[in-house]
Backbone as numpy.savetxt, mean C-alpha at the origin, in Angstrom:
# Nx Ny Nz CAx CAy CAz Cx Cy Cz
45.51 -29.06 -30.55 46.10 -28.17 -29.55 45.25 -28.21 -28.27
45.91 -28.04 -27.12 45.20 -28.80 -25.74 44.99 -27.04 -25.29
43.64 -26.99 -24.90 43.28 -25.94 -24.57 44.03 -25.66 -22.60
44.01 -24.23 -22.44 44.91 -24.03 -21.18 43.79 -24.71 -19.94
42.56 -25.43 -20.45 42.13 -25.66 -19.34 42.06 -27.47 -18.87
42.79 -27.69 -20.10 42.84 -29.49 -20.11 43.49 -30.15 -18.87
44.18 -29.44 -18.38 44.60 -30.17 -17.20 43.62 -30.35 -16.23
42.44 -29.53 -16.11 41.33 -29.59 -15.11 40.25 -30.74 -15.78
40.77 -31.30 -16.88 39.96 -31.40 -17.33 39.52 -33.17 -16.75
40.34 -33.82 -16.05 39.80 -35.26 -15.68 38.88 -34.68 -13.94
38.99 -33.92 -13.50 38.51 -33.39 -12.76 37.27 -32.77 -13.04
36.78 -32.03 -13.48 35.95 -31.87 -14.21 35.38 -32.95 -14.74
35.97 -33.80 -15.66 34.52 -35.18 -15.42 34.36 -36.08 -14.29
35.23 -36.08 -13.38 34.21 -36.90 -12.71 33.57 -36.18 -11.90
33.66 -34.94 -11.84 32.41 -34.35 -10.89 31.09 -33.97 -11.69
31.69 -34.35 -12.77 30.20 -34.14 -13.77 29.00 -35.82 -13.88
30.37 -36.83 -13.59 30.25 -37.88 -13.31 29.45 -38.51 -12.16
29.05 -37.26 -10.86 28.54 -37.82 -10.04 27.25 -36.97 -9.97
27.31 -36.74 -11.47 25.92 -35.33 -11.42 25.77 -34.51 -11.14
27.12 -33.47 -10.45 27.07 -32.17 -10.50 26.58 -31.41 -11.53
25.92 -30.31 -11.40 25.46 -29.26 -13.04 26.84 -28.69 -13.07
26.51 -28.42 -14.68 27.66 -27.85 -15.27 27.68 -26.39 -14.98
26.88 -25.54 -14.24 27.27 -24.34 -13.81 27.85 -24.41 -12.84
27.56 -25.54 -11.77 28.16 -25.45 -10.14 29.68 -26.00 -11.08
29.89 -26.56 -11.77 31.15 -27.03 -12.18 32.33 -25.68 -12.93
31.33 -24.89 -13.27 31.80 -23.31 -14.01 32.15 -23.09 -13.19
31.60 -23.03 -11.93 31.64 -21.66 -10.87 33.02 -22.44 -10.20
32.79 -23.12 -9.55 34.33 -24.21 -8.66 35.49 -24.19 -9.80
35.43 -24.74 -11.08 36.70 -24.22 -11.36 37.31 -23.62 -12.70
36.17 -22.31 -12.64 36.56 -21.61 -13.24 36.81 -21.54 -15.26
36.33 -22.93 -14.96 36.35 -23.52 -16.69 35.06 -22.56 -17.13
35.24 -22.15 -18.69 34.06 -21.56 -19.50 32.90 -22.55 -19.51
31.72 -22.34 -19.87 30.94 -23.77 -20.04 30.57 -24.22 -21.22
31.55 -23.39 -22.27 31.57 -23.61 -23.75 32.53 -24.95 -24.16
33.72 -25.12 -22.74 35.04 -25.83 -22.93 34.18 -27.28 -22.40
33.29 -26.53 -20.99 33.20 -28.30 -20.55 31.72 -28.84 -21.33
30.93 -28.10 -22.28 30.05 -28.81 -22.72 30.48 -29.78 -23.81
31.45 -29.43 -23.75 32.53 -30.42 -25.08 33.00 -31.65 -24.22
33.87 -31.36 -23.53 33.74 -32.40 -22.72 33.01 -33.33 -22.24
32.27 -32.91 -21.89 30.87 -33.93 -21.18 29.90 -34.52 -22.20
30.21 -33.86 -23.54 28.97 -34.37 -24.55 29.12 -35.96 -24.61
29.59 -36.56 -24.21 29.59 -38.32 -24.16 29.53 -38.57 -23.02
29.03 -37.91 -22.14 29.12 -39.06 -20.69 27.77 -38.91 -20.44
27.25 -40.11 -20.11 25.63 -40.56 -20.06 25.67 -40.59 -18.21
24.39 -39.93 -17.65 23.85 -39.91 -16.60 23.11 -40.74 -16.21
23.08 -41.64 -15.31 21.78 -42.15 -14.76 20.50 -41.74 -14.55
20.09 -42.54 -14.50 18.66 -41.59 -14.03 18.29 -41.08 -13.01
19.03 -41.43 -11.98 19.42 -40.78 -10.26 19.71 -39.39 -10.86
20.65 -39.48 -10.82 21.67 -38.61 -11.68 20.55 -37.50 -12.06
19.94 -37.70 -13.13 19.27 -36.97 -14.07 18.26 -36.25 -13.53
17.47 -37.18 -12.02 17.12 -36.12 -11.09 17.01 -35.69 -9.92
18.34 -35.99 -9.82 19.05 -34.98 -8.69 19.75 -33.43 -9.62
20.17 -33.49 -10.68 20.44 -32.35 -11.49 19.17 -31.33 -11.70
18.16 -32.35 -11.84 16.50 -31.27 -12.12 16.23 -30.77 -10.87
16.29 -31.74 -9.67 15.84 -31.33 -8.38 16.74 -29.92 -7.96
17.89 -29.98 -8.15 18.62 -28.96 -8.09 18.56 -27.67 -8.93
18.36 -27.86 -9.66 18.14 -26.84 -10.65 16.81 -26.00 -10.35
15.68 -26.88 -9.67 14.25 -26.71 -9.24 14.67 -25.99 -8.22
15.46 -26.22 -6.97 16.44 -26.01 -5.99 16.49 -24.32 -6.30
17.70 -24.23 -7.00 18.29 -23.09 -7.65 17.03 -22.21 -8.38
16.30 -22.48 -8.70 15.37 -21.36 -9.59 14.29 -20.60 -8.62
14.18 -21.65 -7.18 13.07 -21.38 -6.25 14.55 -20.16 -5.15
15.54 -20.68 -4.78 16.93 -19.74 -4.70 17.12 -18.52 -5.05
16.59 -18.22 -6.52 16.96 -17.38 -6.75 16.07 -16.09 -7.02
14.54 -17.31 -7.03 13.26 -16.39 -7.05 13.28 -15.55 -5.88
13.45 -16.20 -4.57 13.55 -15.12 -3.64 14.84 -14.06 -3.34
15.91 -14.27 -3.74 16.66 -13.71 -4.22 16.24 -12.06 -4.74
15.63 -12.93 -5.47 15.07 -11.27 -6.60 13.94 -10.75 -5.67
12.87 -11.87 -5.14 12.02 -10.85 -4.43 12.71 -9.75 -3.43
13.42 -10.51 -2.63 13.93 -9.72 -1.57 15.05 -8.11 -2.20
15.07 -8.37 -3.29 15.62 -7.69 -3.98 15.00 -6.65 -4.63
14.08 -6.89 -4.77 12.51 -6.28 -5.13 12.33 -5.03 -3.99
11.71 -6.18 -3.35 11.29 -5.61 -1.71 11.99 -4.38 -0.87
13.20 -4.85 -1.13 14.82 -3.91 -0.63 14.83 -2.12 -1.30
14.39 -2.58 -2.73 14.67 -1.51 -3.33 13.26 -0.53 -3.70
11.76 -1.45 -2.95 10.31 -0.71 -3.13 10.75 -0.10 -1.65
11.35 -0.37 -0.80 11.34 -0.38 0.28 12.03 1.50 0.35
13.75 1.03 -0.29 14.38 2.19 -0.64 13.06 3.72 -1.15
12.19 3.41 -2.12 11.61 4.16 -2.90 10.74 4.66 -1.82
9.83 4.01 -1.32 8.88 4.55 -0.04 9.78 5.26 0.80
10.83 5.29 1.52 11.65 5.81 2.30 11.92 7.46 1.88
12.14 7.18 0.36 12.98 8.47 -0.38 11.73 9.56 -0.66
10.12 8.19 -0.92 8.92 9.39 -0.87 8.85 10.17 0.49
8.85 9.53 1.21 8.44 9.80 2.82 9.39 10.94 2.98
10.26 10.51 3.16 11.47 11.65 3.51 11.33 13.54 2.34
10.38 12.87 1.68 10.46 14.07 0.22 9.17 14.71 0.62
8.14 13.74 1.12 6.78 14.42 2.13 7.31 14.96 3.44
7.93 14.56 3.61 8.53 14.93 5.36 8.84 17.08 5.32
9.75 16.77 4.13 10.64 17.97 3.88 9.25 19.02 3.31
8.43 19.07 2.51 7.40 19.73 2.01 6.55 19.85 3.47
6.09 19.31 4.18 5.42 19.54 5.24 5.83 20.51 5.93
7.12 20.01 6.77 7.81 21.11 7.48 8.09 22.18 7.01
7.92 22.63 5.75 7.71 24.11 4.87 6.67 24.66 4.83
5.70 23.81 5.74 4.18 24.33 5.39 3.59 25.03 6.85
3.71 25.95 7.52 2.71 26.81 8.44 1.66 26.37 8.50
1.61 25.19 9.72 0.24 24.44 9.90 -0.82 25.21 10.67
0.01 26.42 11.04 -0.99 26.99 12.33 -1.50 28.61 11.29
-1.28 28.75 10.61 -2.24 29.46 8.91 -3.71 28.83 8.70
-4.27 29.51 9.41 -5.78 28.70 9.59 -5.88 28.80 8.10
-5.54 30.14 7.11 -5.80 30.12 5.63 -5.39 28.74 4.60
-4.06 28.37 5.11 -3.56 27.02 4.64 -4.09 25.78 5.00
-4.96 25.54 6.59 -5.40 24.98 6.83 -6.95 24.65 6.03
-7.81 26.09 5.93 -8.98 25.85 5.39 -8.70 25.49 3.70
-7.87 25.98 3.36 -7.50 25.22 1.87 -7.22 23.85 1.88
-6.61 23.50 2.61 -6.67 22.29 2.21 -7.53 21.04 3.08
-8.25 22.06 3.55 -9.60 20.98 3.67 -10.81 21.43 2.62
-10.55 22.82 2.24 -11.37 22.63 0.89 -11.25 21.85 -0.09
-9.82 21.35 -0.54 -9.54 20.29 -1.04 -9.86 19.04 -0.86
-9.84 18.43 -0.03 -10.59 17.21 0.80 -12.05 17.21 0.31
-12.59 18.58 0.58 -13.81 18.64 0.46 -14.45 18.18 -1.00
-13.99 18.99 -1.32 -14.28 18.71 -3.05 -14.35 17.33 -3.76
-13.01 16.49 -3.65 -12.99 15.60 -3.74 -13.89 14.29 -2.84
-14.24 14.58 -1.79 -14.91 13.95 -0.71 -16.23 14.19 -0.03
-16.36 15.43 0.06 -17.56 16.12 0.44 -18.67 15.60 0.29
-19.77 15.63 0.55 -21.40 15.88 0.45 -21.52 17.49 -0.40
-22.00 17.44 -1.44 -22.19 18.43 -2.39 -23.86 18.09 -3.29
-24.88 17.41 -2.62 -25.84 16.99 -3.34 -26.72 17.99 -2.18
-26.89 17.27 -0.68 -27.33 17.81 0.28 -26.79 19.30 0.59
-27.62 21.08 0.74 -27.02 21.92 1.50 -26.75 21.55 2.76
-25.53 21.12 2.95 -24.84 20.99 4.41 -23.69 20.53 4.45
-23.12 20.65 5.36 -21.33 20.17 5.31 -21.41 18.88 6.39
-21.00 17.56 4.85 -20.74 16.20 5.54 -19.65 15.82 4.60
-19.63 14.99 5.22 -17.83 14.04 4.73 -18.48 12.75 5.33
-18.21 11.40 4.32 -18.07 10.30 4.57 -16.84 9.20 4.18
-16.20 8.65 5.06 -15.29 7.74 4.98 -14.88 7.00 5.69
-14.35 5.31 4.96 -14.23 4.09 5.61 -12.38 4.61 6.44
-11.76 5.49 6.27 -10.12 5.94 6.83 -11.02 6.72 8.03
-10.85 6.26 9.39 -10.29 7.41 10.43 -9.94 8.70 10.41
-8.25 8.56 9.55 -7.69 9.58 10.23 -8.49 10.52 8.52
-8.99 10.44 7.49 -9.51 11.38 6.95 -10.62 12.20 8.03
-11.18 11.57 8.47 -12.52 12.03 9.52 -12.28 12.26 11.07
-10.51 12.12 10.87 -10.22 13.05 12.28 -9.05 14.84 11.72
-8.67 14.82 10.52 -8.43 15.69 9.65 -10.04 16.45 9.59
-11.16 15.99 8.82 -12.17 17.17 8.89 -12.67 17.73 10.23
-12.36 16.95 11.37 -12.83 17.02 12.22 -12.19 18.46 12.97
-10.95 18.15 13.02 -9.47 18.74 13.67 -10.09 20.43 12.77
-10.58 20.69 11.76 -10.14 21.87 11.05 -11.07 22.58 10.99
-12.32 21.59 11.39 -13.37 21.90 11.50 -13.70 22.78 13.10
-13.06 22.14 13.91 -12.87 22.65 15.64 -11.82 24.02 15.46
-11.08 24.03 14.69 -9.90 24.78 15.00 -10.13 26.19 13.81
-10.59 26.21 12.74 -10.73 26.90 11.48 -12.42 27.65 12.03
-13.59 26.78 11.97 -14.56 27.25 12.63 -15.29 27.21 13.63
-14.67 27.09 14.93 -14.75 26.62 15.98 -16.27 26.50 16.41
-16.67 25.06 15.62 -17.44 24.25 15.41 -17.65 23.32 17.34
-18.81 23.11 17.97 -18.92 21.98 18.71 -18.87 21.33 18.51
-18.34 20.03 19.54 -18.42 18.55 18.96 -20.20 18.15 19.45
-20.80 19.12 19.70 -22.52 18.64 20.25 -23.10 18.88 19.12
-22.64 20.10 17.90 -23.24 19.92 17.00 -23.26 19.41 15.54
-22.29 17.76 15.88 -21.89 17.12 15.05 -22.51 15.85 15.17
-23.31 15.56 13.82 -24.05 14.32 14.19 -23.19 12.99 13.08
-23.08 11.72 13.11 -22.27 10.99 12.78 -23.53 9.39 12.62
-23.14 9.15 11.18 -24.35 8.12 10.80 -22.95 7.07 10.24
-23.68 5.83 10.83 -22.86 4.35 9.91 -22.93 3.87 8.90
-22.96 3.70 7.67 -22.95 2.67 6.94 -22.13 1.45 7.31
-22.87 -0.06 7.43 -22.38 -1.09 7.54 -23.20 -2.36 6.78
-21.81 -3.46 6.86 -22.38 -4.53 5.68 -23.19 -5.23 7.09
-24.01 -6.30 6.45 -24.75 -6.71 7.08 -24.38 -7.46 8.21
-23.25 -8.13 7.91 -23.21 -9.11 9.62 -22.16 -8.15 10.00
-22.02 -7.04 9.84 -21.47 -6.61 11.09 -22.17 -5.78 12.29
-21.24 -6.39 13.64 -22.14 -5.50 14.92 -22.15 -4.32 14.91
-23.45 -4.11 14.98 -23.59 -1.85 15.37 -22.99 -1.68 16.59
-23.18 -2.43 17.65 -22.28 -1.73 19.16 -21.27 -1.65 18.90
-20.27 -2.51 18.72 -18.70 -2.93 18.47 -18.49 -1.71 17.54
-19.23 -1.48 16.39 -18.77 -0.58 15.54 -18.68 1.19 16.20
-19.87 1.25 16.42 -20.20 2.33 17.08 -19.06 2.96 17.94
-18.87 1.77 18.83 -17.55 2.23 19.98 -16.42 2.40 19.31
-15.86 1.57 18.30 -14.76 1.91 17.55 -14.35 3.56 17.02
-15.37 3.51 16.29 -15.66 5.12 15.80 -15.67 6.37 16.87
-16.47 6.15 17.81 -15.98 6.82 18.93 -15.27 7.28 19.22
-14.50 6.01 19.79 -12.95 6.11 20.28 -12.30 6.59 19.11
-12.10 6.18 18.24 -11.00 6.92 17.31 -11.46 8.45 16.87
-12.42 8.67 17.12 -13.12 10.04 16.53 -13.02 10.94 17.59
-13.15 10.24 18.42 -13.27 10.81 20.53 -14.18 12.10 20.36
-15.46 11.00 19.98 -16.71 11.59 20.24 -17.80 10.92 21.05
-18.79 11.28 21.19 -19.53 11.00 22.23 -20.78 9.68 21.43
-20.55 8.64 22.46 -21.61 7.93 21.59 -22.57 8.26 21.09
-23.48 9.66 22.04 -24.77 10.64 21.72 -24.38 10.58 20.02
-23.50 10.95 19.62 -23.38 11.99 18.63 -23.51 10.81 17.42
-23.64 9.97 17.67 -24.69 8.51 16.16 -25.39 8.03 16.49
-26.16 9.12 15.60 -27.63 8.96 15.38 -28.15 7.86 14.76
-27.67 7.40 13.67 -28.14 6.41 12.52 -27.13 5.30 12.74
-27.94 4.07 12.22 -26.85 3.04 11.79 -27.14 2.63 10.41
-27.13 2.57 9.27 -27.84 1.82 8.12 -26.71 0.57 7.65
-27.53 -0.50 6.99 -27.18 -1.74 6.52 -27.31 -2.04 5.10
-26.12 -2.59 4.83 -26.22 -2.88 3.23 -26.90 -4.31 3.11
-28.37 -4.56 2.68 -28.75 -5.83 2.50 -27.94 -6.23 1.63
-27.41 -5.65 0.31 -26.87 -6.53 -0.67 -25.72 -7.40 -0.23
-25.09 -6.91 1.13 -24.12 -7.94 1.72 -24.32 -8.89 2.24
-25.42 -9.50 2.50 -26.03 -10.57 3.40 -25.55 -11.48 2.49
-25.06 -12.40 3.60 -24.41 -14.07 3.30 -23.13 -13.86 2.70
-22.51 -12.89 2.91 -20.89 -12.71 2.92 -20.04 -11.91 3.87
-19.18 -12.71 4.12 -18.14 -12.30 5.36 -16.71 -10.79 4.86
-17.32 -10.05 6.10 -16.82 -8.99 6.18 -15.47 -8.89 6.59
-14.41 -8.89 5.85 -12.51 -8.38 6.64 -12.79 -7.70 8.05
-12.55 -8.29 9.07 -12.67 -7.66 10.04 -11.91 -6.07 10.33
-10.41 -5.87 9.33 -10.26 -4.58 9.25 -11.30 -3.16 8.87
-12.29 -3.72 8.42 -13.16 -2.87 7.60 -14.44 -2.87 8.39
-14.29 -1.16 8.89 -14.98 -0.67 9.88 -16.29 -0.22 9.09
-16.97 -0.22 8.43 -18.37 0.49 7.60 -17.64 2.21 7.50
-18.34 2.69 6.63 -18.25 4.16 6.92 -18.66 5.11 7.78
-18.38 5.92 7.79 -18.68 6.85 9.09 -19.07 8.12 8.27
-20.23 8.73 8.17 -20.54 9.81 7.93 -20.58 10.78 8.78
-20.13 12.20 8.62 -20.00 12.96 9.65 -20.83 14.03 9.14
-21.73 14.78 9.40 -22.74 15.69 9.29 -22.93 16.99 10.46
-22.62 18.19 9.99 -22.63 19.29 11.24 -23.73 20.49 10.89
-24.40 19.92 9.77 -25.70 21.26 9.24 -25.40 22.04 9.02
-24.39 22.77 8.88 -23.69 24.07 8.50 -23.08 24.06 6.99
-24.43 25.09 6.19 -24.58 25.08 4.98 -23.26 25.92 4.51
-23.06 27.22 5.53 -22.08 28.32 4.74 -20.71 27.42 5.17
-20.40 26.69 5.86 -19.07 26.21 5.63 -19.09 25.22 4.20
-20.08 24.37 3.93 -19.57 23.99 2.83 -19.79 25.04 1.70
-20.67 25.63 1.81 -20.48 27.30 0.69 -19.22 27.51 0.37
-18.31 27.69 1.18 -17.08 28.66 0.88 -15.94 27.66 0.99
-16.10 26.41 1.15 -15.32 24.95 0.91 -15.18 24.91 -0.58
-16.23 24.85 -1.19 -16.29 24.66 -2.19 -16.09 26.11 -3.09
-16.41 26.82 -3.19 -15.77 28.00 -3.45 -14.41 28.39 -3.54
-13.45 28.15 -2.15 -12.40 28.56 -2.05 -11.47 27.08 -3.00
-12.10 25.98 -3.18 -11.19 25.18 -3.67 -11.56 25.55 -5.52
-13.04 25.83 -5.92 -13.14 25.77 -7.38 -11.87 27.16 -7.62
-11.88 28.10 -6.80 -10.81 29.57 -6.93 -9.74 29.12 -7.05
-9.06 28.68 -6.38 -7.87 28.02 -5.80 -7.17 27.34 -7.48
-8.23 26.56 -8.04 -8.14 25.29 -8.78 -7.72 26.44 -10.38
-8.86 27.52 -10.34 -8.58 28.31 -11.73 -7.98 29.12 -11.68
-7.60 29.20 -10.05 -5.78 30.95 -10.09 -4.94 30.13 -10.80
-4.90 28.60 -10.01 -3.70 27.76 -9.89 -3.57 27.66 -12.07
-4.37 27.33 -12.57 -4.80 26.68 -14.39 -4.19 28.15 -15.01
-4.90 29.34 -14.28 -4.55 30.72 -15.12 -3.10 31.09 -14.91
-2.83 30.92 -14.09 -1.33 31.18 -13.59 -0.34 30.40 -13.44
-0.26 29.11 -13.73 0.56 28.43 -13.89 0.66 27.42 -15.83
């Protein structure tokens, strides 16, 4: 009994005949590839033939890899969007000008980040905008000078202290006066530094009772939050 697809079926070999794959041959006309592997099981390929089918197939798998990346990409892309937009909405619920909400959650910062070995309130970090956040809450919460804020470097070894120095500055928009120190990591010598990667910036203002009650208001904060929730 002649299956309903036999009439395609001299068509179908000779395009199998000139080394088309048997999927591009599925897809054009519509045959199962259960019907034409029957078919084709006796027709011998050249060796041209044999790889131009691999090359293609090599073709098709590199096709479809990006395929999926971009597919990937599309939908990490979607997910960051849907976080952002979900941070967006929680922010704008939040009363930034609540110096109380403000000093909480730089007690938070603190805790996690802080200088807690030394009595005094410092923060060190290789991010900017963390060290324009302590900075900002620090001016505005305890209206702190920027004269009595002193600011030390950590850097790997081949990198420049001027270049660095000014960087920090400018993004800190503080006064060069105000770094004091530069220190160097010998253990980096004879390896090259990512030029994105500015050393750290320690920020130091001697003011023992602000980190007192930094740390205080976040350990409180941490056991209302455990007892009550």
């Amino acid at each position: 009994m002649k299956s309903k697809w036999y009439e395609y079926k001299n068509n179908a070999v000779q395009l199998r005949k000139k080394g088309i794959s048997i999927i591009k041959i599925e897809q054009q006309l519509k045959i199962p590839r259960s019907t034409l592997s029957g078919w084709f099981k006796n027709i011998q390929l050249s060796e041209k033939q044999k790889e131009n089918l691999l090359f293609n197939k090599n073709l098709g798998l590199i096709k479809a890899r990006k395929k999926a990346i971009a597919w990937h990409n599309e939908q990490k892309n979607k997910r960051l969007k849907q976080a952002e937009d979900a941070a967006i909405k929680v922010v704008n619920n939040i009363n930034i000008k609540n110096k109380d909400i403000l000093e909480l959650a730089l007690s938070m910062l603190y805790l996690g980040e802080g200088s807690k070995k030394n009595i005094e309130t410092a923060l060190g970090s290789s991010n900017p905008l963390i060290l324009k956040f302590f900075i900002s809450i620090l001016k505005k919460v305890y209206n702190l000078k920027m004269e009595n804020i002193r600011c030390e470097l950590y850097l790997r070894a081949d990198q420049n202290p001027k270049k660095i120095k000014s960087f920090w500055s400018k993004e800190l928009k503080l006064p060069l006066d105000n770094f004091k120190q530069i220190n160097f990591d010998k253990r980096t010598m004879g390896t090259k530094t990512y030029s994105h990667y500015k050393g750290v910036c320690h920020i130091r203002c001697g003011n023992s009772a602000i980190q007192r009650k930094l740390l205080y208001l976040s350990e409180k904060f941490i056991k209302n939050i455990i007892v009550n929730y």
